[in-house]
Phi, psi and omega in degrees: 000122173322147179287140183242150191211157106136212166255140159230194197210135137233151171254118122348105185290153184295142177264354187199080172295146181301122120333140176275133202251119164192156182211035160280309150301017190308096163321110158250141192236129204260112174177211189259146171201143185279082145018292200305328157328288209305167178289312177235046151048280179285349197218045168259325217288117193015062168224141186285137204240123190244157183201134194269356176213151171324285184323320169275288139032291201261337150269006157273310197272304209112178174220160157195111183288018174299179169235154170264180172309348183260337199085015164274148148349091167293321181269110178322305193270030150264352159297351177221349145287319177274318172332318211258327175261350175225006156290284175256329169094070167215172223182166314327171167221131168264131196222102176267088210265079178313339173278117177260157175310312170275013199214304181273111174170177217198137184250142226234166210276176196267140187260117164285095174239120185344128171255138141250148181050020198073005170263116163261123177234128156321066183280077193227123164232200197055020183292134164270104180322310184306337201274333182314133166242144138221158204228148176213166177247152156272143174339343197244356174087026165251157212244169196210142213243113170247160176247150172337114168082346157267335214208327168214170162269111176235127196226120159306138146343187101321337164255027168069040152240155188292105170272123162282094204265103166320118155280148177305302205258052194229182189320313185294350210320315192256002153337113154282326198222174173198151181261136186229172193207145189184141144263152239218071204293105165331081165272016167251035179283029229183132187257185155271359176268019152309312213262003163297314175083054144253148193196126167297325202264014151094187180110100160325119170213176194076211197262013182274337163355299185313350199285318186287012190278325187279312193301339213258307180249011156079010167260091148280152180303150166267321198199133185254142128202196178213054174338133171060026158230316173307327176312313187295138189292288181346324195292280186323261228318339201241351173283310192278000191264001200260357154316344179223129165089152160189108188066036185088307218211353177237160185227172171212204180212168177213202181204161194225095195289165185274160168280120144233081170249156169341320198247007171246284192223098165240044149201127198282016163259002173243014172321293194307265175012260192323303169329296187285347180281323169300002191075004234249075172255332191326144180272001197293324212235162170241089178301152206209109152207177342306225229239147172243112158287109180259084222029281153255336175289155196219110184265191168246141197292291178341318173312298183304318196290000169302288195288329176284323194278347172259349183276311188265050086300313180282348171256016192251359199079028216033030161288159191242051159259020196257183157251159196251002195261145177076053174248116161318126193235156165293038195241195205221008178135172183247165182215164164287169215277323197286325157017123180227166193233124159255088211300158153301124144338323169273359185085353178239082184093198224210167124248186183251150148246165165118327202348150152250109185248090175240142170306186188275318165326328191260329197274298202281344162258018147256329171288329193293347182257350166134036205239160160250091195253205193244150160233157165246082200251083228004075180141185167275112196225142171302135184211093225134118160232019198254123173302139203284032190260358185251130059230005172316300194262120168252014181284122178293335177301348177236003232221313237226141174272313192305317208285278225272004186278296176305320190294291155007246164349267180350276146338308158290309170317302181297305188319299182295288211313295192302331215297320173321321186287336200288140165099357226241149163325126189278082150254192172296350191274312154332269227298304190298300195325319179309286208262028134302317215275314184278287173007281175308297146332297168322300172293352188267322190253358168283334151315300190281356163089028209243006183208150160279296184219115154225125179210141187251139153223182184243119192241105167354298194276004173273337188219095174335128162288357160317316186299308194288338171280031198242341190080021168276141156213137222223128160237161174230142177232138155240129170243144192213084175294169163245126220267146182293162174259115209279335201221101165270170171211147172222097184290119197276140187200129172247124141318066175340300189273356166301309166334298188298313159326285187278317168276005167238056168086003208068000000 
């Protein structure tokens, strides 16, 4: 080590970037999470779980970088904790966990594990800390029970397995090997009408949670989705239906991925095919394929566009008027969903086989059936601005996701503003106070340019005197979000006399 004589300085990489804070875009996200991880276990389970940073993210829920048979998330919502806090950095996020504890889990055979240094680790993951016994034998074969807090310690690992820290000065101290007995929470105990929220004994479980997102946390959803579910049609069909009427009166969108797994869309000429077998028509939704690939991590596309459609709403004023589309992302290619990684030998990275590489002709022929893939235009960029009602439905308010994202917003924004007015006289006072009151808002985001029109009236021949002794009031709004500009054209021409100009003098 060099000799030091004077003052120094080092600097320290930031250890925690701010998430960008918005909720015109609140992702709420439907899946799995390993539980056993979390600070309280037993009492995550179909409930809206909200959380404004990675760190809470991961001590309300858990975390765990397993995999599944695909090579995705075996636990669904840690694909959209990293997405949304350490990919793109935005924030709140809502988690809607389905896996219960106490219900999904595997009892698991008794593990013989080595002690070095008073440390044991268990490989095994998804161990429920309450459940764990453990024990050791002596030379002589008699076996001693040892407790908890008395005798070890129990902690996870960074791969989620249980390390058992011997106290000195407790039974085990001089254990060489120890026996532990432990349950296990399943997540492949789980259908999708986990995540549907069907059930005979009654109860919200599932995607009917959302109903509890506004009442509990003073939020409406923004965006629905299910990374590692959505694909199964049942799932999607009933994730867009759950997109609408949301408490009676509000609406949002999600998304929805398309299947590219081996028995599902593995060409981007069979996207349309698949898109309608899947059912996937909804005005609501943004059909999404392939597969997203982050070096070696491998996501369901919904995870990133969740989070990149709420990252460009919350630097938007949280307005929900951007397209979410020609947005650069950190990611590293698209892939089919089966898609496997291969590491280097040398440790340095990896490859894929399955790669899906399409130009913008092939990206612009997946967009033309409603569907939103990905491109590589110097760089990786979401690409697709069309809802998946389209090309059936061409009404732009239903054909453009950003135009049906605002009418949406726009709408939940009336509703909370007004709600205060119900009850109140149906008078001239009523009646003005609105539409001044929208009116004045309206020109403030048509200034800002986040609109074309937004304006309210209150119109006589709309409102009846029936209506009006009935205590009914009918207002008419026009909204004119502005639609991307999907298509430039720059006509190109040569210009004979320009020639003629310079070489001969004018």
């Amino acid at each position: 080590m060099a000799f030091e004589h004077g003052v120094r300085i080092l600097e320290q990489p930031t250890s925690l970037v701010a998430p960008v804070l918005g909720t015109a875009g609140l992702q709420v996200v439907f899946g799995t999470a390993p539980v056993n991880l979390a600070d309280d276990p037993y009492n995550v389970t179909n409930k809206p779980i909200i959380a404004y940073s990675w760190a809470e993210a991961v001590s309300q829920l858990g975390y765990s970088e397993e995999k599944d048979s695909l090579g995705h998330y075996r636990y669904t919502l840690c694909a959209s904790m990293y997405a949304s806090f350490q990919l793109v950095g935005v924030a709140p996020v809502v988690f809607v966990n389905v896996l219960d504890p106490a219900k999904h889990k595997r009892k698991n055979d008794p593990a013989e594990v080595d002690v070095v240094d008073l440390e044991a680790t268990v490989p095994i993951t998804g161990i429920l800390r309450d459940t764990v016994k453990v024990s050791f034998s002596s030379e002589e074969g008699t076996k001693t029970d040892l407790k908890e807090g008395q005798d070890y310690l129990l902690t996870f690992d960074d791969d989620g397995n249980l390390a058992v820290t011997l106290v000195a000065s407790g039974a085990g101290a001089t254990a060489a090997k120890l026996t532990v007995d432990s349950t296990s929470i399943d997540p492949t105990a789980l259908d999708g009408d986990d995540v549907i929220g069907v059930s005979a004994a009654g109860g919200e479980k599932g995607m009917e949670v959302v109903r509890q997102v506004y009442p509990k946390l003073g939020m409406t959803p923004g965006l629905l989705l299910a990374p590692g579910w959505s694909h199964i049609p049942d799932v999607g069909i009933v994730l867009a239906a759950k997109c609408q009427e949301i408490n009676g009166y509000f609406n949002c969108e999600g998304f929805i991925d398309i299947d590219s797994t081996e028995s599902g869309c593995t060409r981007y000429s069979d996207v349309k095919t698949a898109k309608e077998a899947a059912g996937c028509t909804n005005k609501r939704i943004m059909a999404l394929w392939p597969c997203i690939q982050v070096g070696s991590r491998k996501f369901w596309y919904s995870a990133i566009m969740g989070a990149v459609t709420a990252y460009v709403d919350a630097t938007n004023d949280d307005v929900p008027s951007l397209s979410p589309s020609n947005q650069l992302v950190g990611v590293t290619g698209t892939v089919l969903a089966d898609a496997v990684y291969t590491p280097n030998e040398d440790g340095t990275g990896g490859t894929w086989d399955k790669e899906v590489v399409l130009d913008q002709l092939q990206g612009n022929a997946v967009n033309s059936v409603g569907v939103t893939t990905a491109i590589n235009v110097t760089g990786w960029r979401t690409w697709g601005n069309r809802t998946a009602a389209y090309p059936a439905n061409t009404d732009p308010k239903d054909m453009f996701f950003c135009c049906r994202r605002f009418f949406s917003w726009w709408g939940n924004s009336f509703i909370l503003t007004y709600f205060q007015k119900v009850d109140n006289p149906a008078n001239t006072r009523l009646i003005e106070t609105i539409v001044d009151t929208e009116n004045k808002r309206g020109a403030a985001y048509v200034a800002d340019q986040k609109c074309a029109r937004a304006e309210i009236e209150f119109i006589a021949s709309e409102n009846p005197v029936t209506n009006l002794i009935d205590g009914k009031l009918r207002f008419h709004q026009y909204l004119t979000p502005y639609p991307p500009a999907e298509d430039i054209l720059n006509v190109l021409e040569f210009d004979p006399y320009a020639l003629e100009s310079v070489l001969n003098g004018g």
